[in-house]
C-alpha positions in Angstrom: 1.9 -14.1 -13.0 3.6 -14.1 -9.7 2.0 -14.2 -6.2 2.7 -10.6 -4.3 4.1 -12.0 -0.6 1.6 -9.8 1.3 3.3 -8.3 4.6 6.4 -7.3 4.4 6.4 -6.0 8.0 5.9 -9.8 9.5 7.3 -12.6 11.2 7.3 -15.5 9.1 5.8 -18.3 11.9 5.7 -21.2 9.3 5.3 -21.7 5.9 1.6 -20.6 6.0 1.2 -18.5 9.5 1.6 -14.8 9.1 2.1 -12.3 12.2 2.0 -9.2 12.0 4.4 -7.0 14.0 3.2 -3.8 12.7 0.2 -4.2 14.1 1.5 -3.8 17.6 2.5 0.1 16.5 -1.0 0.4 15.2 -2.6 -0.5 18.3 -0.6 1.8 20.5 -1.8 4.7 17.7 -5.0 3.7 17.0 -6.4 1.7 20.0 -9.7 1.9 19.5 -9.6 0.8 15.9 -7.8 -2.8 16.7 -9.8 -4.1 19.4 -10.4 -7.4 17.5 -6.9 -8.8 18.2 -6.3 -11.0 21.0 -3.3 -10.1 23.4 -0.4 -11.5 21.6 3.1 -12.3 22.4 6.0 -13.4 20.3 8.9 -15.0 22.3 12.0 -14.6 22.9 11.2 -11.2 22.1 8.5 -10.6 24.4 8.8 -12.8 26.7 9.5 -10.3 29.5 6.5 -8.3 29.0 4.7 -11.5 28.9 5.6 -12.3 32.4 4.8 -8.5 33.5 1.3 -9.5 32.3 1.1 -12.7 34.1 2.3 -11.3 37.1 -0.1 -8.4 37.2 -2.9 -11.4 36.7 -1.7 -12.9 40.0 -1.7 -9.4 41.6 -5.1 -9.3 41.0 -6.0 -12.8 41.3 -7.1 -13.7 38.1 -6.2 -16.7 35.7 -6.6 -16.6 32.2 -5.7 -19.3 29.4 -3.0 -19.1 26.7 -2.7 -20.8 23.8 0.6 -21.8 22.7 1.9 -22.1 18.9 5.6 -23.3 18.0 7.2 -20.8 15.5 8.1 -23.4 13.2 4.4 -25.1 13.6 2.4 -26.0 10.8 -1.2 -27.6 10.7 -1.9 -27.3 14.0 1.2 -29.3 15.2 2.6 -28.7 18.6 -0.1 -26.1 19.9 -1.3 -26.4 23.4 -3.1 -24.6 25.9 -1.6 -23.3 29.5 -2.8 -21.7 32.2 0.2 -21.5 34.2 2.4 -18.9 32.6 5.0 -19.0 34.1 6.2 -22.0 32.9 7.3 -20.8 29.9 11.4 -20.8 28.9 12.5 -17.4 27.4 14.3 -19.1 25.1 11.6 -20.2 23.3 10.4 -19.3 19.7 6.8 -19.0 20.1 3.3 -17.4 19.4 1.6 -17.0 22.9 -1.9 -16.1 22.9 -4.6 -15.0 24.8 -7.6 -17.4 24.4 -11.0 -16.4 23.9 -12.9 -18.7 26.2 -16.6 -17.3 25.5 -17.1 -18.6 22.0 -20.2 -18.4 19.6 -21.2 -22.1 20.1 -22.9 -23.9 17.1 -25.0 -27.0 18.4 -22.8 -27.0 21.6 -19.0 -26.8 19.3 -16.7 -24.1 18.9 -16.1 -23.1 15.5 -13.9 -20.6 12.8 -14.6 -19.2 9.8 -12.0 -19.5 6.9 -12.7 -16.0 5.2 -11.1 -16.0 1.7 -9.7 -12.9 0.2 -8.4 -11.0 -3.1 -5.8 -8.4 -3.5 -5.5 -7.5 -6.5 -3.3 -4.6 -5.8 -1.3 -2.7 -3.8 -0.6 0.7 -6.0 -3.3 1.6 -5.3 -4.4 -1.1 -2.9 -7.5 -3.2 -3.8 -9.2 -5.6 -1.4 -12.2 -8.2 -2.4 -13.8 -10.4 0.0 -15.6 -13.4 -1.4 -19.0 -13.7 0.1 -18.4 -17.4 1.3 -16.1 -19.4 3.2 -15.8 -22.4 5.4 -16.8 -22.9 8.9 -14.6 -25.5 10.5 -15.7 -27.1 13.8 -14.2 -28.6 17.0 -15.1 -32.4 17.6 -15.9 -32.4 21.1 -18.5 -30.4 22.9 -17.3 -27.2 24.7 -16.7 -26.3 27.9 -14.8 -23.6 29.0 -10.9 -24.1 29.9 -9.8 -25.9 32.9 -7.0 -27.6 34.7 -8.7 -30.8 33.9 -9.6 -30.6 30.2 -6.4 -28.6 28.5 -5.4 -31.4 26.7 -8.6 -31.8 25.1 -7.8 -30.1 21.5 -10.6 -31.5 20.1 -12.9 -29.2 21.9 -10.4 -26.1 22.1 -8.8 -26.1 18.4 -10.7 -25.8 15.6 -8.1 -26.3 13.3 -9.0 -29.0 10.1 -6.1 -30.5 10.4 -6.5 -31.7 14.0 -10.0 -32.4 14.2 -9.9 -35.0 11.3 -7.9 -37.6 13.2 -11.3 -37.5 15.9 -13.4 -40.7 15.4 -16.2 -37.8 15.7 -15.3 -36.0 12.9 -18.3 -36.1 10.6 -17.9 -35.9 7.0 -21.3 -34.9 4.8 -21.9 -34.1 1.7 -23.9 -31.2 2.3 -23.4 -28.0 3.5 -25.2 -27.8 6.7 -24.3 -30.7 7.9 -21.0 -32.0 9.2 -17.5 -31.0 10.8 -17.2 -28.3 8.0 -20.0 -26.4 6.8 -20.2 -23.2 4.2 -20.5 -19.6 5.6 -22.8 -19.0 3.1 -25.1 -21.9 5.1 -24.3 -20.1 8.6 -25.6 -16.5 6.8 -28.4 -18.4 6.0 -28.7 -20.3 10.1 -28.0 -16.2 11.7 -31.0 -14.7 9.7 -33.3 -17.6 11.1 -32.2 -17.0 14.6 -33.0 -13.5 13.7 -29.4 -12.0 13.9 -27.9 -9.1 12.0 -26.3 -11.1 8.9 -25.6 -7.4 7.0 -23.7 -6.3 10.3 -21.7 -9.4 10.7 -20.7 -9.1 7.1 -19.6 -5.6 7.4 -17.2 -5.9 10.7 -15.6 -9.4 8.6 -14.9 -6.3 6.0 -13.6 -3.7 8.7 -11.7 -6.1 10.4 -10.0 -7.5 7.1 -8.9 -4.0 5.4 -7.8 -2.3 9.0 -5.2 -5.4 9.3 -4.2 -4.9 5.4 -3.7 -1.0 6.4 -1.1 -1.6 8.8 0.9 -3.8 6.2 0.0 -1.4 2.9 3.0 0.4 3.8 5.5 -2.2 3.6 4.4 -4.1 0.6 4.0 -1.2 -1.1 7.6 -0.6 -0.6 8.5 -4.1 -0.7 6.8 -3.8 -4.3 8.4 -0.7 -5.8 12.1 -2.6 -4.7 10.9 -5.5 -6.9 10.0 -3.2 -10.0 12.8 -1.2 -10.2 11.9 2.2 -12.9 8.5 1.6 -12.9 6.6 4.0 -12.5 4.2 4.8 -9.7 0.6 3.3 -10.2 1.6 1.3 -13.1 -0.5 -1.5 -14.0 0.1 -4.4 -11.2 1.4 -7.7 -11.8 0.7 -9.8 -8.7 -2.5 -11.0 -6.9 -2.7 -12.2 -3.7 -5.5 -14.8 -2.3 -5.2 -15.0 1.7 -7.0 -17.0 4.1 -8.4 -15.1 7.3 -9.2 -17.6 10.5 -11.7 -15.6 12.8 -13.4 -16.7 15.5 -16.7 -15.3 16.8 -17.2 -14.8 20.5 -20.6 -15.3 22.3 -21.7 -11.3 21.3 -20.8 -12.1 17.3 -17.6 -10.0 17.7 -15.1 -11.4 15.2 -11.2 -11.8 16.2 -8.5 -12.5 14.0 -6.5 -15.7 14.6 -4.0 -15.1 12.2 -3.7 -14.9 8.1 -2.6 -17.1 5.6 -0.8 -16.1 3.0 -1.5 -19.7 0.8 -4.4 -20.7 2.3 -4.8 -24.7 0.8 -6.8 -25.5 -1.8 -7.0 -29.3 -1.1 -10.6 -30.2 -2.0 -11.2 -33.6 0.7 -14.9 -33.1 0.8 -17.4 -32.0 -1.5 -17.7 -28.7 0.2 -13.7 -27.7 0.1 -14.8 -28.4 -4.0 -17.8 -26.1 -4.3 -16.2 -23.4 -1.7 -12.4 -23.4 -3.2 -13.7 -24.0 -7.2 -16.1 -20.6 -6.6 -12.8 -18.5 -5.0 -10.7 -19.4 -7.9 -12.7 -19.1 -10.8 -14.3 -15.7 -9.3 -10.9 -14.4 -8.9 -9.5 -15.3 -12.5 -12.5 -13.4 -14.2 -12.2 -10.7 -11.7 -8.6 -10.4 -12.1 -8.9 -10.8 -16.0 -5.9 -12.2 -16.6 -4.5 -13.3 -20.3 -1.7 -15.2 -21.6 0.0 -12.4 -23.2 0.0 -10.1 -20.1 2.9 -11.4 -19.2 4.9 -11.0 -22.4 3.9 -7.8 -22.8 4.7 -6.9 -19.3 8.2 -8.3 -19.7 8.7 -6.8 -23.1 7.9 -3.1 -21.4 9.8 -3.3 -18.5 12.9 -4.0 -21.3 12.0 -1.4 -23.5 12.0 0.8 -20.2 15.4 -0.3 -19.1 16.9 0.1 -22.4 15.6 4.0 -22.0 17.3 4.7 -18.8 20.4 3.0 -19.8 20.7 5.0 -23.0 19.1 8.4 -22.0 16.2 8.4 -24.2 13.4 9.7 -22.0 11.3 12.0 -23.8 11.9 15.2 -22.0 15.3 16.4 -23.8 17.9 17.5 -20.7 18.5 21.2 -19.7 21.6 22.4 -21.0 24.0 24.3 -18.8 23.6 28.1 -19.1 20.0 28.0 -19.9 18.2 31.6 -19.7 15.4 31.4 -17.4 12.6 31.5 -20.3 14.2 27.9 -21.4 13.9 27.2 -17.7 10.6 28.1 -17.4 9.3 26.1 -20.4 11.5 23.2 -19.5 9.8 23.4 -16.2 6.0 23.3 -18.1 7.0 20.6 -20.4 8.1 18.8 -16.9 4.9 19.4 -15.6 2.8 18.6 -18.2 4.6 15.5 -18.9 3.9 13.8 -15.1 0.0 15.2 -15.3 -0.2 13.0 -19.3 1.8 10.1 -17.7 -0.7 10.1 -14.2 -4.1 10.7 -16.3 -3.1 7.8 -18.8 -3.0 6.0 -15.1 -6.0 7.3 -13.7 -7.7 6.0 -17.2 -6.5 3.1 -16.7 -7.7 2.3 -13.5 -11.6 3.7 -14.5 -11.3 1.2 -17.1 -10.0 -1.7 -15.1 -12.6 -1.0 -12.6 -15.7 -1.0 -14.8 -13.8 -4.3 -15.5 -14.3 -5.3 -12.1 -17.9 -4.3 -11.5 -19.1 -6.3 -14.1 -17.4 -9.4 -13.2 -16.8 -9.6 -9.6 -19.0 -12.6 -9.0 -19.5 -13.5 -5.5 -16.4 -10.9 -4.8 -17.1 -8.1 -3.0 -15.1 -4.8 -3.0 -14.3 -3.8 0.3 -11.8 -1.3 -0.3 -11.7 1.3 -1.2 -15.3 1.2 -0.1 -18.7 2.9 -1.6 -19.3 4.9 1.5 -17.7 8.1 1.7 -17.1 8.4 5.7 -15.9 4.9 5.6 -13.3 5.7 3.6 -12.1 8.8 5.1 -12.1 6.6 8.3 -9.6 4.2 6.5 -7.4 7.2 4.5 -6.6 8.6 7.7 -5.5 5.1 9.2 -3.4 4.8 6.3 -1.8 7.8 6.6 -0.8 7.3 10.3 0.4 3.6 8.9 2.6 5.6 6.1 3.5 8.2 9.2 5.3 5.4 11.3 6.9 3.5 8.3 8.3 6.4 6.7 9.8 7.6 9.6 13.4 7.7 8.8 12.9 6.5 5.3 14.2 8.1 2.6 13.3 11.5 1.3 12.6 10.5 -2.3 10.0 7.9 -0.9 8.2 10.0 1.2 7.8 12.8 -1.5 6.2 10.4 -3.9 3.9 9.0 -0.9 2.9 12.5 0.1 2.2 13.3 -3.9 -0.9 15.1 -4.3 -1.4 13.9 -7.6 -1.3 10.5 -6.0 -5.1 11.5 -5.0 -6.7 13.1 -7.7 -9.5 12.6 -9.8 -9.5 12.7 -13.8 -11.1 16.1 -14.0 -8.3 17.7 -12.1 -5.6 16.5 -13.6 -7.4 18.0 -17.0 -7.9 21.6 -15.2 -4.1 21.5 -14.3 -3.4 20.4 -17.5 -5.2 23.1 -19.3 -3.6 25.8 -16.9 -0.3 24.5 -18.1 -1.2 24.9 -22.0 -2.0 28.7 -21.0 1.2 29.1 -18.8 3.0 27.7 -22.0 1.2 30.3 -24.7 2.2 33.4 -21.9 5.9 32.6 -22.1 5.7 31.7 -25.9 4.1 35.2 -26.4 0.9 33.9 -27.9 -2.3 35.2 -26.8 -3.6 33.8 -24.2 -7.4 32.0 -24.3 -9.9 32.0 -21.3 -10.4 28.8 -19.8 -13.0 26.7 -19.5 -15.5 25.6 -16.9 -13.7 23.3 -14.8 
């Protein structure tokens, strides 16, 4: 089974970094839903209104620190710090960043958490976040940036891949002990210190699916261009596991560093092993997955194919000339037909869900959510991501977006269904029955 490439509507930074540039609309929409992204520039392209920024900084004589990330980086390679702005070429293909000097602190380090996540679709979309992680720590103590210690990565980058090269860099075999500890441990070290472990949990979720709204959109669309003829809401055939680095700051807020799209599974201490084997295992029962999906899968889409090429769709065409009783029932059959084809979907996806509840594991479903106000919250930022991608798109695509069928529930799409038989028996001349409770 394929990997889905999650965000379409992103720079590709490296082989693993992901930035998102639809995110920038959805701040301007939505400000006070994206305040957990750090100021973020992407050069050459931004360059200019990178320098506004700095300027208006002087103006008002401030100085703030920016971390700086090559495009073509991987592993933290090439990142440094800056304070001087100004410096900077336009030329340059970078990721400038605004740093986030007031860090949580664990036993004097600064730390990030490597939150794992499952999608296991994107028609409709469905988001899991395992309920453990990694927490990967810098090597020195902190202290807050200054012209004399910029060039200490150790302390400022938390990155793995850096910190291992420190002579400080403390390998154990437990899990709260170490350079790299579980988030599962840290839960455990927040409801000591008698912090709010169920809120922290729930703005990791918020944070996660409000960044997976703004790219819905485009993967959707990216999706549908890979599965030519199939239908909408068809049963999926990619997964996607991504890696979210967040930092906390000092008030437990978590910001988003940036997303991984193949987050590594390399197991060099015991905990990567207990950690990665628990994401991977969880996501293969969850996801349910079988040998002969995949032939079966192929085997359809051939079948289908071999239907449009021929003509042999079920409906038989309208001829020309047709009195407007044949219209009339052609239309019904029409109808009825799409309401069978999206309840044998909505079926589907009851089924595949009692699937999921019984063996998420230490998944969690995070959208769409249990709460009802939650989700309304996160339909509507949806719908103003759809809003701004399908501006300009084409008609056909916006239609089937704006779909009400798209939305409802199996006992609708019966009612609708049973209206049609009775439509059908008026122009057939038959008499008509009462309906039923709805």
């Amino acid at each position: 089974m394929k990997q889905l490439i999650l965000f379409g509507v992103i720079l590709l930074c490296n082989k693993k970094r992901l930035l998102n540039f639809g995110t920038i609309r959805m701040i301007k929409c939505q400000p006070q839903e994206y305040t957990f992204i750090p100021r973020t520039w992407i050069f050459p392209a931004e360059y200019t209104q990178f320098q506004n920024y700095v300027k208006e900084l002087k103006k008002k004589r401030r100085q703030k620190t920016f971390i700086v990330k090559p495009a073509n980086g991987a592993m933290g390679h090439g990142i440094s710090l800056i304070r001087n702005g100004e410096k900077l070429q336009a030329q340059d293909h970078l990721i400038v960043q605004e740093y986030l000097d007031k860090p949580f602190l664990m036993e004097g380090y600064k730390f990030d958490l490597r939150v794992y996540i499952l999608v296991t679709s994107c028609d409709p979309l469905k988001v899991f976040l395992y309920h453990d992680g990694l927490v990967r720590m810098g090597t020195e103590k902190y202290h807050p940036p200054s012209d004399s210690n910029l060039s200490q990565l150790y302390m400022h980058l938390t990155n793995y891949s850096v910190n291992k090269h420190n002579e400080h860099f403390e390998r154990d075999e437990t899990e709260d002990k170490g350079s790299k500890r579980s988030i599962k441990w840290f839960t455990e070290f927040l409801e000591t210190n008698n912090l709010d472990v169920s809120k922290f949990w729930n703005d990791i979720s918020e944070l996660v699916v409000k960044t997976l709204i703004v790219a819905e959109p485009h993967v959707l669309h990216a999706y549908r261009m890979c599965r030519p003829g199939q239908a909408p809401g068809s049963d999926s055939v990619c997964f996607e596991v991504l890696g979210f680095d967040i930092l906390l700051d000092r008030k437990l807020k978590p910001w988003l560093l940036e997303i991984n799209r193949a987050p590594s599974f390399g197991t060099d201490q015991k905990i990567d092993y207990d950690v990665k084997k628990g994401v991977l295992l969880n996501a293969l029962k969850l996801l349910n997955i079988r040998t002969s999906d995949k032939r079966r899968n192929l085997a359809q889409q051939k079948a289908e194919a071999q239907k449009r090429l021929y003509g042999q769709g079920s409906m038989k065409r309208l001829l020309p000339g047709s009195s407007d009783w044949e219209k009339q029932r052609h239309s019904l059959e029409r109808r009825k037909e799409e309401l069978k084809e999206r309840l044998a979907q909505v079926r589907k996806q009851i089924s595949k869900e009692e699937h999921e509840n019984r063996h998420m594991g230490n998944y969690r479903r995070i959208y769409p959510p249990d709460d009802k106000s939650l989700l309304e919250k996160y339909e509507s930022l949806l719908a103003t991501a759809f809003q701004t991608f399908l501006a300009g798109r084409a008609a056909s695509l916006q239609r089937e977006m704006n779909n009400p069928l798209k939305r409802m529930k199996e006992e609708d799409i019966l009612d609708l269904l049973e209206q049609c038989e009775i439509d059908d028996e008026k122009l057939m001349g038959k008499c008509t029955r009462q309906r039923g409770p709805k």
